[in-house]
matplotlib code that plots the C-alpha trace (Angstrom):
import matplotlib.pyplot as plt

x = [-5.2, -5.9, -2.6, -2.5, 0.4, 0.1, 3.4, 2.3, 4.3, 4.4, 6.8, 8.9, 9.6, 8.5, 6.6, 6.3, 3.0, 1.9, -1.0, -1.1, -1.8, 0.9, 3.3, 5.9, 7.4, 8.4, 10.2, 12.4, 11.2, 11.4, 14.7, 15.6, 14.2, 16.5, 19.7, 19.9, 21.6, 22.1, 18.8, 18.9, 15.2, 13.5, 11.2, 10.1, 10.5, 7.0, 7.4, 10.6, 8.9, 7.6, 11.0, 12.5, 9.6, 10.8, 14.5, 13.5, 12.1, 14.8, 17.3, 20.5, 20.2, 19.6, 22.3, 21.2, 18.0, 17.3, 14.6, 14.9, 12.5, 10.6, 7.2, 8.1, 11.4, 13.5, 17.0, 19.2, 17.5, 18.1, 22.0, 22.4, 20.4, 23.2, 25.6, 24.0, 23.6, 27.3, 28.9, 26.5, 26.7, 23.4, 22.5, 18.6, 16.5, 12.9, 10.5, 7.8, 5.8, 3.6, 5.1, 7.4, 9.6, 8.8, 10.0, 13.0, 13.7, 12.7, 14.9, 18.0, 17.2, 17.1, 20.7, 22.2, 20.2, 19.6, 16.3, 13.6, 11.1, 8.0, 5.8, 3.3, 1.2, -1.1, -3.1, -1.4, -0.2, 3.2, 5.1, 3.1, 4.3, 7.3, 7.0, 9.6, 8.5, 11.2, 12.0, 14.5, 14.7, 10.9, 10.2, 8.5, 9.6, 8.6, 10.6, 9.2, 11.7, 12.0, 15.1, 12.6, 9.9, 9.9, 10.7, 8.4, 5.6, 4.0, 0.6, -0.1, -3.3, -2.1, 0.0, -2.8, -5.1, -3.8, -3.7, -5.8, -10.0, -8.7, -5.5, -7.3, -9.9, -6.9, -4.8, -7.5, -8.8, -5.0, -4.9, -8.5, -6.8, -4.3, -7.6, -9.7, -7.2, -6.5, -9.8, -9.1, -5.4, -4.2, -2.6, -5.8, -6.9, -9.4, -6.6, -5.9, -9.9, -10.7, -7.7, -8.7, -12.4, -11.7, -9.9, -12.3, -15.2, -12.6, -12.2, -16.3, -17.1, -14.4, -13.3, -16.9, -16.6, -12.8, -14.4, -17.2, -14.8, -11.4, -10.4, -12.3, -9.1, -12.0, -12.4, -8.6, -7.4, -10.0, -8.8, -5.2, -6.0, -7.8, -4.5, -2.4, -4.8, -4.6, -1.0, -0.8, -2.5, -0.9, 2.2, 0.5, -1.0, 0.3, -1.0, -2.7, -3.9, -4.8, -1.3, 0.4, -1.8, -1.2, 2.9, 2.7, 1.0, 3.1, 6.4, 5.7, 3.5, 4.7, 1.2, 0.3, 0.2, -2.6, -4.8, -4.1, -5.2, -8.2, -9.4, -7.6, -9.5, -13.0, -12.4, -9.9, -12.1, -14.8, -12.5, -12.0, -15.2, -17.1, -14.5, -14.5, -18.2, -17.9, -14.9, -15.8, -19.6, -18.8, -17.2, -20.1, -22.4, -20.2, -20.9, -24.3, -24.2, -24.8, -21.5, -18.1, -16.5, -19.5, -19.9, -16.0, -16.8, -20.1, -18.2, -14.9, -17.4, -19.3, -16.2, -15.1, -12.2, -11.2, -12.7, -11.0, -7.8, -8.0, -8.1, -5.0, -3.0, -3.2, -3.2, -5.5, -2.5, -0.7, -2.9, -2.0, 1.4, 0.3, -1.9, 1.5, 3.8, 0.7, 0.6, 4.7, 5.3, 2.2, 1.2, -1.0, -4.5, -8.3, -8.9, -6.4, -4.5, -5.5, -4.2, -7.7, -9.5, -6.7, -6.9, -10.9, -10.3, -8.0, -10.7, -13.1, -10.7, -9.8, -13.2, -14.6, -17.0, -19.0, -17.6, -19.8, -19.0, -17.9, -17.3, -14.6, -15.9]
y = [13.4, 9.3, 7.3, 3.3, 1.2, -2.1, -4.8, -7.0, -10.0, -11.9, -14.6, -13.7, -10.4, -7.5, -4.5, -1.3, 0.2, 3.3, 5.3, 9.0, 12.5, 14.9, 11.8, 12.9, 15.8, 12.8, 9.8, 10.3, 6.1, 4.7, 5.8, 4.4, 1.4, 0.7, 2.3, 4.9, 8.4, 9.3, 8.5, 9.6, 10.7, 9.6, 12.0, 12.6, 15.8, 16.8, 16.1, 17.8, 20.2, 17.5, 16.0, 19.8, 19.5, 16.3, 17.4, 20.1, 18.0, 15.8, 18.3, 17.7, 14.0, 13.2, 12.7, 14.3, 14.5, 12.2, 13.5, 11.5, 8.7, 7.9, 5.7, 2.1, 2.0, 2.3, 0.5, 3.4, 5.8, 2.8, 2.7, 6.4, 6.8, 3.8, 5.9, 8.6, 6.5, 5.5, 9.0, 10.0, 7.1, 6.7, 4.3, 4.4, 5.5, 7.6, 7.9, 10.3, 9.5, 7.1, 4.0, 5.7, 6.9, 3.4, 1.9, 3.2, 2.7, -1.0, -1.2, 0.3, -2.2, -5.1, -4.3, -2.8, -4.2, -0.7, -0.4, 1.8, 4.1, 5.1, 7.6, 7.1, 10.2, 8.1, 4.4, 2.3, 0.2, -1.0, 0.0, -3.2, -5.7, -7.6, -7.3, -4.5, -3.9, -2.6, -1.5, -2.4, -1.5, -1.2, -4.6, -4.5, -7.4, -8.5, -9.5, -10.7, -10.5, -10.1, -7.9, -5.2, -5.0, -1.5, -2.1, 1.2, 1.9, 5.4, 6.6, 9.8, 11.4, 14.6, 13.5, 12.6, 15.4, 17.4, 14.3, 15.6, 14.2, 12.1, 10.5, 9.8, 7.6, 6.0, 5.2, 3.9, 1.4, 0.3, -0.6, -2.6, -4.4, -6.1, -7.3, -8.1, -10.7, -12.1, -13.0, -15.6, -16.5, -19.8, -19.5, -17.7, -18.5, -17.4, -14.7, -13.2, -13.3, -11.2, -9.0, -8.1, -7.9, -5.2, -3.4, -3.3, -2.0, 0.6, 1.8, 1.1, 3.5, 6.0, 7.1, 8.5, 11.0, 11.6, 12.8, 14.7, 16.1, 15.8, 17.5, 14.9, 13.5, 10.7, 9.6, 10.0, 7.7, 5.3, 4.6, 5.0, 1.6, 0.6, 0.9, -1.0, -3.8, -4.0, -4.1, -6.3, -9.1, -8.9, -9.6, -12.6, -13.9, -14.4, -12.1, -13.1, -11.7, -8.2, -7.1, -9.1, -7.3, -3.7, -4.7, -5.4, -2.1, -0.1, -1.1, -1.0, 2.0, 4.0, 4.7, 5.8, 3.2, 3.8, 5.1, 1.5, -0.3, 1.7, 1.0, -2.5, -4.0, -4.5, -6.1, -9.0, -9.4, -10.4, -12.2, -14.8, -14.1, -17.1, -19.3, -17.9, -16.9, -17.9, -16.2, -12.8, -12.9, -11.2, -8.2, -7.8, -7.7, -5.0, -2.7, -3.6, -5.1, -8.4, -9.0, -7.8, -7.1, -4.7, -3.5, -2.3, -0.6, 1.1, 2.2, 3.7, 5.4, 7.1, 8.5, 10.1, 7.3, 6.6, 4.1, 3.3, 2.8, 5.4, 7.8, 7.0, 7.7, 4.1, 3.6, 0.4, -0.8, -1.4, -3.5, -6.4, -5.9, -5.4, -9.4, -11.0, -10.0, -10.9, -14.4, -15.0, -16.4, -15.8, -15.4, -18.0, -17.4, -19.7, -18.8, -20.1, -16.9, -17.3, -14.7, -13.9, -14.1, -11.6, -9.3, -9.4, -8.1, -5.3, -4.2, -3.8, -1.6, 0.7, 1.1, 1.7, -0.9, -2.4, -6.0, -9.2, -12.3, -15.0, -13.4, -15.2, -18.6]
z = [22.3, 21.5, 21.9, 21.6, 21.5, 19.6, 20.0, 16.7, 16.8, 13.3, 12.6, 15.1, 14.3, 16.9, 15.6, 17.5, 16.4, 18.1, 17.0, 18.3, 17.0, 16.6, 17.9, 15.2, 17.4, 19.7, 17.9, 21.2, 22.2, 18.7, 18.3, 22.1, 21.2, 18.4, 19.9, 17.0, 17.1, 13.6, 11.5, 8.0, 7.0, 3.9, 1.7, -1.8, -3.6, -3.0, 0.7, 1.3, 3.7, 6.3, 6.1, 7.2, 9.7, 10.8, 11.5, 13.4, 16.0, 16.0, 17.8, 15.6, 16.0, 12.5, 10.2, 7.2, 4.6, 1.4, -0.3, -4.0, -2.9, -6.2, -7.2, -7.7, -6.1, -9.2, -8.4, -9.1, -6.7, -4.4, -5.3, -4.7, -1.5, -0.2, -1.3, 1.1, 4.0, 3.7, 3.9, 6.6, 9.0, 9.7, 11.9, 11.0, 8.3, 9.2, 6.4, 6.3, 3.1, 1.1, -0.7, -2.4, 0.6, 2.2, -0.1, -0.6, 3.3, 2.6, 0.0, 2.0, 5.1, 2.8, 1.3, 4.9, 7.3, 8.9, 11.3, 9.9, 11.6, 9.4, 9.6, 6.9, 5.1, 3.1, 3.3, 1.0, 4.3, 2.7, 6.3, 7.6, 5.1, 4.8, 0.7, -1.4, -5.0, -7.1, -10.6, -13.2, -17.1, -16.9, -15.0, -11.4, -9.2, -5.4, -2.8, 0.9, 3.3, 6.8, 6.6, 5.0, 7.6, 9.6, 13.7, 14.8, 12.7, 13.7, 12.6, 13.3, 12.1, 11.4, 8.8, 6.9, 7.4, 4.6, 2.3, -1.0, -1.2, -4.8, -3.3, 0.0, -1.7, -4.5, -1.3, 1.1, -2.3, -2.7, 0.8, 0.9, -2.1, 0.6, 2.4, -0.3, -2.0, 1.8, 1.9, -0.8, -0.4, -0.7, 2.8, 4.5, 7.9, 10.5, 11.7, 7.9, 7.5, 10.5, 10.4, 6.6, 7.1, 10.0, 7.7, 5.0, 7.6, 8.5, 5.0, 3.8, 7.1, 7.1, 3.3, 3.1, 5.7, 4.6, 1.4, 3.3, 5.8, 5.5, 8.4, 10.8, 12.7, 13.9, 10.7, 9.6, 12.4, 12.0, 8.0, 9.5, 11.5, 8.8, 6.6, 9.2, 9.5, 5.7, 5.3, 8.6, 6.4, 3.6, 5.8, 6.6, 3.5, -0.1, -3.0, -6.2, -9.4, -8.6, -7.3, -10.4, -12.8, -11.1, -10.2, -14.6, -15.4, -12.5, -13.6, -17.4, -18.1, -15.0, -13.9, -10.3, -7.7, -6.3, -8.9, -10.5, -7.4, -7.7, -11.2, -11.3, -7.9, -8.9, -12.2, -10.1, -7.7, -9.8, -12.0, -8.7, -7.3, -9.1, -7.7, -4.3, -3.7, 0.1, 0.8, -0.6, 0.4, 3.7, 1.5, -1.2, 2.6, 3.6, 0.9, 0.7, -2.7, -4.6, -5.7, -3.8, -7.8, -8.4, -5.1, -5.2, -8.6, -6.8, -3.6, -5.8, -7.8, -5.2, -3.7, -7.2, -8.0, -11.3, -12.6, -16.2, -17.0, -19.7, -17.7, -16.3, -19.8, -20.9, -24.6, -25.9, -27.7, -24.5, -23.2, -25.2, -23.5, -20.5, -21.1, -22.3, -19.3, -16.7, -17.5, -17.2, -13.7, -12.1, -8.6, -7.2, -8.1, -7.0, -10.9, -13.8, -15.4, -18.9, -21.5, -23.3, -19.6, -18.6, -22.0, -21.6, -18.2, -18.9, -21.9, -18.9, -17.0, -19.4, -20.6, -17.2, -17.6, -13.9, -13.5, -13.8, -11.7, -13.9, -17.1, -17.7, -17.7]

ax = plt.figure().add_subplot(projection="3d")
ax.plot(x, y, z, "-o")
ax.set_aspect("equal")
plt.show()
């Protein structure tokens, strides 16, 4: 049995990291650490089993089960899981789950200042970042705030063992995203660079033999530290266009998250490759290809990701709203957000199409 401790200390705020398999059954120092004796534990409906799981283990120190956590955050799952945590006391909240269940425990820190365990089941690497997306009448917005970043962050391969093939590869892509756009953020420094291009060798080396063997524990706790180097950037950097375009599709077409990163990565990437050439060379060297836009497209491929937005139940008509709400209040970007640039882009994504560099000059 591997077990590594990591105390990641970012702006001041202290982050118990411990990587171990089959460390769920013993949350006994995570909880001592934070002075809690009446956790309520976070799930979605799908995962309402590993939550039961998760009780178990706990002895009767929990104080109960929410299990209503839902993609994107929507605000009124938000107001009645508060509701939740009021009648029960809890002191804590534990989530077991993917970005979904984390959050929703974001979200309940940020309005009670409650400490959070998490326990994540997938890659996406949002119990690492300081950032809560939420939803709102069919609007995603971001918030970074240090009230919402986890205190014990536990990554337990096992947890991920039984995570499908397809939702493996969509999950480990939405968490290379966080790298990829480091690599090119406003605020990048040597730290952000090296932290996101360890991640991005983590995921190029491990999804493959995830997908050729998903019961490899190696290989699932190598993406695992892959997925928490990837969301330990993104605490440190600012995002761009890639998570405004997907955070505009998310929140107003209700696609999958992940799936969205998936499609919507390459076709960003080479949108600000032709402005950043230097900054994503080391990426396109990783996966062995010319370009890092087309070598994303290339690697999601050969691990059977979707690759068109179409796919996805996006109707062509919707992408013109999709162009319109992208270019309000933008996120920092090395390329200008243009509307047509932006609309040209989306085309490419839903038809599936391999991204050049510098199509949209």
């Amino acid at each position: 049995m591997s077990i590594f401790n990591v105390g990641f200390d970012r702006q001041g705020t202290a982050v118990q990291v411990r990587f171990q398999k089959g460390g769920r059954s013993g949350l006994g120092p995570e909880l001592d650490a934070i002075k809690a004796k009446r956790p309520l534990v976070l799930t979605t409906p799908e995962q309402v089993d590993q939550g039961k799981d998760l009780l178990d283990t706990l002895a009767g120190r929990a104080a109960g089960l929410y299990t209503r956590a839902t993609m994107h955050t929507p605000v009124d799952i938000t107001r009645d899981a508060l509701e939740t945590v009021k009648k029960s006391n809890a002191d804590c909240v534990i989530a077991i789950g993917g970005g979904s269940t984390i959050g929703l425990g974001k979200a309940i820190a940020y309005h009670t200042d409650l400490p959070q365990i998490v326990l994540p089941t997938t890659y996406a690497g949002s119990e690492a970042t300081p950032v809560l997306g939420q939803t709102e009448n069919g609007v995603k917005s971001t918030l970074k705030s240090e009230r919402v970043q986890p205190e014990a962050i536990l990554y337990d391969a096992e947890l991920v063992r039984s995570l499908p093939v397809p939702m493996s590869v969509t999950s480990g892509l939405n968490a290379m995203a966080h790298a990829v756009e480091a690599l090119y953020a406003r605020d990048a420094n040597r730290l952000s660079s090296e932290l996101a291009l360890s991640g991005l060798r983590a995921f190029v080396t491990g999804l493959p033999v995830v997908v050729s063997s998903p019961d490899d524990l190696v290989a699932r706790e190598n993406t695992l530290f892959g997925a928490w180097t990837c969301g330990a950037v993104l605490a440190q950097v600012g995002m761009a266009l890639h998570h405004k375009l997907c955070h505009t599709l998310g929140g107003t077409l209700n696609l999958p998250h992940a799936a969205t990163h998936a499609i919507i990565l390459p076709h960003a990437t080479a949108y600000n490759e032709a402005a950043a050439p230097e900054k994503l060379a080391p990426l396109a060297a990783i996966l062995g290809s010319d370009t890092a836009g087309g070598g994303l497209f290339d690697f999601a491929g050969k691990l059977g990701a979707p690759t068109d937005l179409k796919s996805l139940g996006v109707a062509e008509p919707d992408l013109d709203r999709v162009a319109d709400l992208a270019v309000q209040n933008p996120y920092w970007n090395p390329v200008a957000i243009e509307r047509r640039a932006i609309r040209a882009l989306l085309q490419n994504a839903y038809d599936g199409v391999r991204p050049e560099t510098g199509v949209t000059s």
